[in-house]
C-alpha positions as CSV (number, residue, x, y, z in Angstrom):
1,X,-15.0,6.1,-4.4
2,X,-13.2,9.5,-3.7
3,X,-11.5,11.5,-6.4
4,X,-8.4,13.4,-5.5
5,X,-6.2,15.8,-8.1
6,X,-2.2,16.2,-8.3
7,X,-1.9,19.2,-7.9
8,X,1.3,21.7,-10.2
9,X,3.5,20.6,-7.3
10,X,2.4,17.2,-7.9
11,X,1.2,17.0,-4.4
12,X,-2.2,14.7,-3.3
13,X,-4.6,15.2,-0.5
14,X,-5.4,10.9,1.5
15,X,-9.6,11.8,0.9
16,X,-10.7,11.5,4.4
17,X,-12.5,8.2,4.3
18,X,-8.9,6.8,3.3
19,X,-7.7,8.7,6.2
20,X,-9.8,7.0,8.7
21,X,-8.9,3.3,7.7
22,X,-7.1,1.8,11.1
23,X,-3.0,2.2,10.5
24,X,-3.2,5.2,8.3
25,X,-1.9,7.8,10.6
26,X,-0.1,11.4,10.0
27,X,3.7,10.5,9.6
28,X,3.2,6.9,8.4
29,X,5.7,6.0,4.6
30,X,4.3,5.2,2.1
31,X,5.5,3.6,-1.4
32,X,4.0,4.1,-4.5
33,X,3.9,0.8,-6.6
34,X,3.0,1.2,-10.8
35,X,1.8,-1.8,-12.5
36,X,0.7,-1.1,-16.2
37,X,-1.2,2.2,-16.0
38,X,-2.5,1.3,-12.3
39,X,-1.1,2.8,-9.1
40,X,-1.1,1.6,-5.3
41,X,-0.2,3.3,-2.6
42,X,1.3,1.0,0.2
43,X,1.9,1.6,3.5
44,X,5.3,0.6,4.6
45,X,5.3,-2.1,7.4
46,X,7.6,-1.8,10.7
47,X,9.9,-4.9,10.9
48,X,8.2,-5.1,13.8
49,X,5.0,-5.5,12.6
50,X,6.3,-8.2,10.1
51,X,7.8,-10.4,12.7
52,X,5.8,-14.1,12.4
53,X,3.9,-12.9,9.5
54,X,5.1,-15.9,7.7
55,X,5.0,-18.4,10.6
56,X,2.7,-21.4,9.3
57,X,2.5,-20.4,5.6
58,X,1.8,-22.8,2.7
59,X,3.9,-22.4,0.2
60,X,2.7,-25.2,-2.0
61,X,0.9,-23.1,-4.3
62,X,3.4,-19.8,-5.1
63,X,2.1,-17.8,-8.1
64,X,4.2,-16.6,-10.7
65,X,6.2,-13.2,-10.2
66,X,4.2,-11.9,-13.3
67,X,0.6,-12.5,-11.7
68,X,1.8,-10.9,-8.4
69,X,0.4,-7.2,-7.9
């Protein structure tokens, strides 16, 4: 696991083994999601890469919204 620090700008550096996961890129959005005192940071899908994500999905078995990340 790689540390990083906010810096007084509150500005992070992605540690480079992040960096080289496939799909992060220089220019990509992000969000930043806050659940309790944990923080994920989400790249932000094209709509194009979301078209059929859903095709064929079972829905029979939703959880509830509070035990959703």
């Amino acid at each position: 696991m790689d540390a990083t620090k906010i810096s007084s700008k509150y500005q992070v550096v992605v540690p480079k083994s992040i960096r080289e996961i496939p799909g992060f890129q220089s220019g990509k959005k992000l969000v930043w999601i806050a659940k309790g005192r944990s923080v994920s940071l989400v790249p932000v899908p094209t709509l194009e890469g979301l078209r059929g994500i859903a095709r064929g999905a079972d829905i029979s078995n939703i959880r509830e919204k509070v035990d959703r990340l």
